[in-house]
Residue, then its C-alpha position, 0 to 999 in steps of 0.5 A: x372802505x373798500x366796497x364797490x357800490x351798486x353791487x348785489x350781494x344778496x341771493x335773489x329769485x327773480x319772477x321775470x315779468x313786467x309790472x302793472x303798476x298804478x300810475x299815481x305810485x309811479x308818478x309819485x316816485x318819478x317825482x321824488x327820484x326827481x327830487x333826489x337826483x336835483x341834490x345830486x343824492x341819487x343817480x349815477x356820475x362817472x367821478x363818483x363810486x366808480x361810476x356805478x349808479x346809487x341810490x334808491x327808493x321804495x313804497x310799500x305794497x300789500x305784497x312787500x314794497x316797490x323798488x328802484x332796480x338795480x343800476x338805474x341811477x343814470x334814468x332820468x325816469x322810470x318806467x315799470x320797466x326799472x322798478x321791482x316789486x320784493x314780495x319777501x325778503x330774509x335778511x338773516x339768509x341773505x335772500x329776496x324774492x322778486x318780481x319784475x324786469x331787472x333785479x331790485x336795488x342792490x339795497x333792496x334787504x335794508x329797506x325790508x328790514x325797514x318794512x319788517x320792523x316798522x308797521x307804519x314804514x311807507x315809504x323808504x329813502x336811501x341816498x347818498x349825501x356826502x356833505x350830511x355823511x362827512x358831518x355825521x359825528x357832529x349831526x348825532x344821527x344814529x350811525x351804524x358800525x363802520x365795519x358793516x358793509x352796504x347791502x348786508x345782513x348786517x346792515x339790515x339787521x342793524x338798520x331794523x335794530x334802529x327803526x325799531x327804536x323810533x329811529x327816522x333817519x340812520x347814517x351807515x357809517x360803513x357805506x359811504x356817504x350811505x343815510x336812510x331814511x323812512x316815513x308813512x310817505x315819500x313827503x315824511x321821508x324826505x323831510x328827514x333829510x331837509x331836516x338834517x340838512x337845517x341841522x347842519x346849516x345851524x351848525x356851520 
């Protein structure tokens, strides 16, 4: 696998403009990116993919979602200023428009495509997870084509084929150590990946 994590591969049309975001919505993202970055599946390590941040975060909005922006893994906390609102999102032409101060989370088309095919989709997690990943063919989690890269439109499009499905969380096979994960909060999805973990613990 040859990516480069971190990267956007997406066309964007970025409204420069700070944020006014409820505090609760913040605090509560700053707790579960807590959360992640303790398990190391979020954040930034120079011996890891090249040193480039990974993983992410979103909350849906009434106008689209709100999301970790790009490169901001090593952060120890987010303020407006690292979190973009996407208020549309066409996987199929590759393109996202958004709002904030840094461009959304190289990721950002995966988790709409989450949003658009799931109406009860709150909340979205992606993170990076090698132990849970390296043991995907034994865990029977659905897994997307190795040959679909990160941040594609194939990758939403798969990954939106699933959701659709029921499907709670995903592997990308492609992307490594990439799983995704959704529920109706940050709580549901992340009990997703306490569970894969449990299912791996039976397994060893």
């Amino acid at each position: 696998m040859h990516e480069r994590e971190g990267v956007i591969q997406y066309q964007i049309q970025l409204e420069t403009r700070k944020l006014q975001l409820d505090a609760s919505v913040l605090k509560s993202l700053n707790q579960w990116r807590a959360w992640l970055k303790m398990r190391a599946w979020l954040g930034q390590d120079a011996q890891r993919y090249q040193g480039l941040g990974f993983g992410n975060l979103s909350v849906r909005t009434p106008e689209g979602f709100l999301i970790s922006a790009s490169q901001t893994g090593a952060l120890a906390y987010l303020s407006a200023a690292e979190v973009s609102e996407v208020v549309e999102a066409d996987p199929a032409h590759n393109f996202v428009r958004a709002r904030g101060q840094l461009a959304p989370s190289s990721e950002a088309l995966t988790h709409a495509a989450v949003y658009q095919a799931q109406p009860l989709a709150q909340a979205v997690i992606h993170v990076h997870a090698p132990q849970l990943w390296q043991a995907r063919h034994q865990l029977l989690y659905p897994q997307t084509c190795a040959s679909i890269g990160y941040g594609t439109p194939a990758m939403a499009q798969a990954i939106g084929a699933y959701v659709t499905q029921g499907e709670r969380l995903i592997i990308m096979n492609g992307h490594t150590d990439g799983i995704l994960t959704w529920g109706a909060d940050l709580i549901e999805a992340s009990l997703e990946l306490q569970w894969a973990q449990q299912r791996l613990a039976s397994l060893t």
